[in-house]
N, C-alpha and C positions, 0 to 999 in steps of 0.2 A: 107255073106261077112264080113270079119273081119274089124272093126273100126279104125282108124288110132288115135292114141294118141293123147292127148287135146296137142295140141301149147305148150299152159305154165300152171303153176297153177293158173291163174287168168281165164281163159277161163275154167277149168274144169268143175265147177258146171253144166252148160249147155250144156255139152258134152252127146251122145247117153250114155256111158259107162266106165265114168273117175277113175272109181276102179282099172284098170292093171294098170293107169299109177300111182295111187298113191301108189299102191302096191310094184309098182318100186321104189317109194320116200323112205317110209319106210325100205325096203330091203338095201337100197341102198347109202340112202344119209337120213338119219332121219332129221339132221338139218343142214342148209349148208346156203351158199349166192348165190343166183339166180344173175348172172348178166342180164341176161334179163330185167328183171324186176325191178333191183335195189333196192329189196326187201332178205331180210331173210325170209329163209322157215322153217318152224316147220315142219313133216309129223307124225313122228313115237310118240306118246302114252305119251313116257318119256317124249320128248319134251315137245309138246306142254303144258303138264302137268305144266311143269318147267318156262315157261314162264306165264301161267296163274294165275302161282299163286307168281309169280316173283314181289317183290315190284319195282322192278323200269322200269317195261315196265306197260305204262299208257294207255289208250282208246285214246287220244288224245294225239297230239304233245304239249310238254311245250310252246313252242311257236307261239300256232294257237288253242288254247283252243276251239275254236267256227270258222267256213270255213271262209276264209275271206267275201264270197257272200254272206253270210248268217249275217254278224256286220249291227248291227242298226238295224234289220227287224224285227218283231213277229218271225218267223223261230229262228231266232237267238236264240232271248230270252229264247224262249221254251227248242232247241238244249242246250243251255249254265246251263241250271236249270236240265236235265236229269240224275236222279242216271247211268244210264248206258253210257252217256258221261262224268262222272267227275270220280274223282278220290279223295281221302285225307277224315279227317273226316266228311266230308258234305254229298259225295257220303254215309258212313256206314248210316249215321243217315236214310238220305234217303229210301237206300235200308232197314232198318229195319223197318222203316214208313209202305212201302209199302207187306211188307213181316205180319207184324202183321195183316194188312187190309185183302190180301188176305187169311190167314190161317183162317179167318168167313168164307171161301168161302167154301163151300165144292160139291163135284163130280154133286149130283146130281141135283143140283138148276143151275151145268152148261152143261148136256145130254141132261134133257130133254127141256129145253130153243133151243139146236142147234135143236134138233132131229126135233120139233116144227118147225123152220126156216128153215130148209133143205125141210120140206115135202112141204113149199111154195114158192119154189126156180122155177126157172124154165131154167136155165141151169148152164152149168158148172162151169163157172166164176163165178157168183155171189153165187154158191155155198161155192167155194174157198175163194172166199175174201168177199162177203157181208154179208153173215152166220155168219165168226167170228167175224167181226165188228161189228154187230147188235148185239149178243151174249154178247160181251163186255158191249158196251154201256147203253144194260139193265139190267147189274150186276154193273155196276157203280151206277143206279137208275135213268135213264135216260128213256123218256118215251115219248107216242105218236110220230109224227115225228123226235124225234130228232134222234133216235139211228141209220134213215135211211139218217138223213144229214152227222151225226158223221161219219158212214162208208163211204160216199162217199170222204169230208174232208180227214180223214184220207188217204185214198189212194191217194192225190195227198202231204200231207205232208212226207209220208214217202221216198218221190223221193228223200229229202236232204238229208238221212241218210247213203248212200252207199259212200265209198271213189272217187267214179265216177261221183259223181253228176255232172250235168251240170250249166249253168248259167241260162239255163232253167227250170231246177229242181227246182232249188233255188226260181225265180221269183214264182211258181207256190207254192210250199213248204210256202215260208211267204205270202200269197196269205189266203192259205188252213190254217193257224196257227192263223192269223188275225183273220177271221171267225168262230175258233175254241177257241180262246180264248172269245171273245165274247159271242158266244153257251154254253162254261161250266162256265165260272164266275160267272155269276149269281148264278149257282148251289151248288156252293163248301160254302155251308152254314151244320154244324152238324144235324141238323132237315130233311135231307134229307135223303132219303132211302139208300139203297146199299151200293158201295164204299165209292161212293163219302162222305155220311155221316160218315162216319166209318174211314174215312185219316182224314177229320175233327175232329172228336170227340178222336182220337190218339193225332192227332197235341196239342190239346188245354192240355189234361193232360199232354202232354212234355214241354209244355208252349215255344210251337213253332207258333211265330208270324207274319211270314211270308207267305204268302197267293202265291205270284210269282211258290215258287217249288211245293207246293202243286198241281196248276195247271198246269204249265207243265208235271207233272209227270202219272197224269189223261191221259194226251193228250199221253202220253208214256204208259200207260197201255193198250191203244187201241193200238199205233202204233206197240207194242213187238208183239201181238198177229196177225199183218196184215199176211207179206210174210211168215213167219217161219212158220203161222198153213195152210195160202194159200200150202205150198209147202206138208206139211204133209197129209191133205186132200186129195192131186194129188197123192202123193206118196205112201198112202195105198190104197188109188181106183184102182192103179196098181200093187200093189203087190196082192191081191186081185183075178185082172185077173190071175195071174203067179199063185198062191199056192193055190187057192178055197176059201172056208168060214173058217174061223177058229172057235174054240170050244171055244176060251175064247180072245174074240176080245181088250180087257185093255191090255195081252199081247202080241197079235198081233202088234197093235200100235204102242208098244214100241220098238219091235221088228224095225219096218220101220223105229223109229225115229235113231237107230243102222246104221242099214243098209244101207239106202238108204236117208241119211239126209240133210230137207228141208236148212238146212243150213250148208254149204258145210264148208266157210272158216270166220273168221274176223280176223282184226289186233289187235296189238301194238304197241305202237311208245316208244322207252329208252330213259328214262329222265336221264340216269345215266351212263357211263360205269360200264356193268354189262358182268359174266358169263353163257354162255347157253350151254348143253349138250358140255363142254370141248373148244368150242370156246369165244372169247374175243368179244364183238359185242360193238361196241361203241355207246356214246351219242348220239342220232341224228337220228339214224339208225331206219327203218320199218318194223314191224316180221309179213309174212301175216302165219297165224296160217290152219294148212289143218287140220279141226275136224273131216271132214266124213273118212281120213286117218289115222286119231288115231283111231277112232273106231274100224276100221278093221286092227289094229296092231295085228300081233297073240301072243305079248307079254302082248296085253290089253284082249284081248278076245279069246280062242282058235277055231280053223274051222272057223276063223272070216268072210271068204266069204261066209256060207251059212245063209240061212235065218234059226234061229231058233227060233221060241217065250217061248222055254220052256228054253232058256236060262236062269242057277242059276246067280243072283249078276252081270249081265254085265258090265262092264267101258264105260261110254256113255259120248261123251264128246260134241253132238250138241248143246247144249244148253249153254254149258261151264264150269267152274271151280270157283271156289277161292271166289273173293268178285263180282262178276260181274257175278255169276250163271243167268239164267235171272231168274226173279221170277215168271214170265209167263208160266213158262214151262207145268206147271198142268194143267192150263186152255185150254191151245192147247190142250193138249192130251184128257181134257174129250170135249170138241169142238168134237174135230175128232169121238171121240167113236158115241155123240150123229149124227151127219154127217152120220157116215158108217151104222149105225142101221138102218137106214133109207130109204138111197137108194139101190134101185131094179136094175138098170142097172149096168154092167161094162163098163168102157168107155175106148177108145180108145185114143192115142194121140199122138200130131206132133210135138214133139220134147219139147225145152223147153224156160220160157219166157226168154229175158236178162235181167241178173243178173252177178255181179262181185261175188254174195257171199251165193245166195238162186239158191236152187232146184226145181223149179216149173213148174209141167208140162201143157201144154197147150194141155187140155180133148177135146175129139171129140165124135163124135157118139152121137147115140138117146139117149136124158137126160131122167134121169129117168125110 
């Protein structure tokens, strides 16, 4: 029985099979104004290209830098210090902070860490989301219980970070931030192993004296790698069921992170009247960005609906563009490698969880 089209582009991610209709988008309407939604929609490749790397569409509205729920709270503070919510020189500085830290990191000190964590999981969920948290945690240099408090924290911090959050979210989010600040300040001393030592001992030769982003930004290193490698992990444990074992599982991977991506959509918000693929979008205005529908532009990638892992040079755009790439991207993918290596079962599943902007499927069947 044929599927009936996702409603809107906000609803697709968690749709059975939201690729005809974004296929439609791109064919049809690459970049336009959704009245529905009261959103601009990016679909097609060029687009969304063009806005990501567009200086004047920002991660945040100029005028709400930080959710109003979220002013005064640990959330807040946290949320308002993230290289991936700011924008201007403080964002680069950031982002390169964290980019030097993780380029120490290399593949294999994070396969066989998950592979490790995966074999003493014991269902599907906390393979998805407590595997990579824990993963995280103990590449930051976090150790004995903490990496199993961190992962659980985290997962109630990341509820602020979608455009839907609740006032629910929020309460629980500076809640989870409080507790997590607490947990890693102590930490964020140079003498310490891992990341954490390693953002320190950067910061101190930039003769960056601020201790605030360096912390929040920890607590964002955990959070990048929650839902986006939670959804990757679900999403190659079923591609998996569909096409067998593959011969060289790093392309495989990449392959799903293409095809079938844990992270469907995110915004921008224009600080500036600017130009976007030919229309005028003015100041003020919200571009929800469709990345799983760039990917599969056949101007970006050709046969873009079949699964290929032997794909040459693909344009992959889940992760993102420009100055706001995530820097996590790596870690997910070898996460997932050590994950997939591991487990013996294919699992089964019931649809997926809600999400305005992640792919994540809710696994069934005998674990393991």
């Amino acid at each position: 029985m044929t599927q009936p089209l996702p409603a809107t582009p906000i609803t697709a991610p968690t749709h059975p099979d939201p690729y005809p209709f974004y296929a439609d988008l791109v064919a049809n309407r690459p970049f336009g104004y959704d009245t529905g939604s009261g959103l601009w929609v990016a679909a097609g490749a060029s687009a969304v290209s063009e806005v990501l790397t567009n200086p004047a569409c920002r991660v945040r509205p100029s005028t709400e830098p930080v959710p109003r729920g979220l002013l005064g709270t640990p959330a807040g503070d946290v949320f308002g210090e993230l290289a991936r919510m700011t924008d201007g020189p403080s964002q680069v500085r950031r982002k390169q902070l964290l980019l030097a830290a993780l380029s120490t990191v290399t593949e294999e000190q994070v396969v066989g860490p998950a592979a490790e964590q995966a074999g003493r999981s014991t269902d599907w969920a906390e393979l998805q989301f407590g595997v990579p948290a824990r993963v995280v945690a103990s590449l930051l240099g976090l150790a004995g219980d903490i990496p199993g408090e961190a992962a659980r924290l985290i997962g109630e911090f990341v509820r602020c970070l979608p455009a839907s959050a609740t006032a629910e979210d929020q309460v629980a989010a500076a809640a989870a931030a409080d507790r997590l600040l607490d947990l890693l300040g102590p930490r964020l001393r140079a003498e310490n192993g891992g990341l954490i030592g390693e953002l320190v001992r950067l910061a101190v030769r930039d003769d960056w004296q601020e201790t605030a982003p360096l912390l929040a930004n920890v607590i964002g290193l955990l959070a990048q790698t929650y839902d986006a490698t939670a959804g990757l992990v679900g999403n190659t444990l079923l591609a998996l069921a569909r096409h067998g074992q593959p011969d060289d599982l790093r392309a495989f991977v990449a392959e799903v992170v293409r095809h079938d991506a844990p992270i469907q959509n995110t915004r921008r918000f224009v600080a500036t009247a600017t130009t976007i693929a030919g229309h005028e979008v003015p100041a003020g205005s919200a571009i929800l960005l469709l990345l799983a529908a760039a990917n599969r532009d056949p101007l970006a990638n050709l046969d873009p609906h079949a699964f290929r892992p032997d794909r040459a040079d693909p344009q992959v755009f889940t992760f993102g563009q420009g100055p706001h790439r995530c820097p996590g991207h790596v870690v997910a993918a070898a996460i997932t490698i050590g994950v997939i290596s591991t487990v013996t079962g294919v699992p089964s599943h019931e649809g997926y969880r809600p999400s305005p902007n992640a792919r994540i499927p809710v696994l069934k069947g005998q674990f393991q």
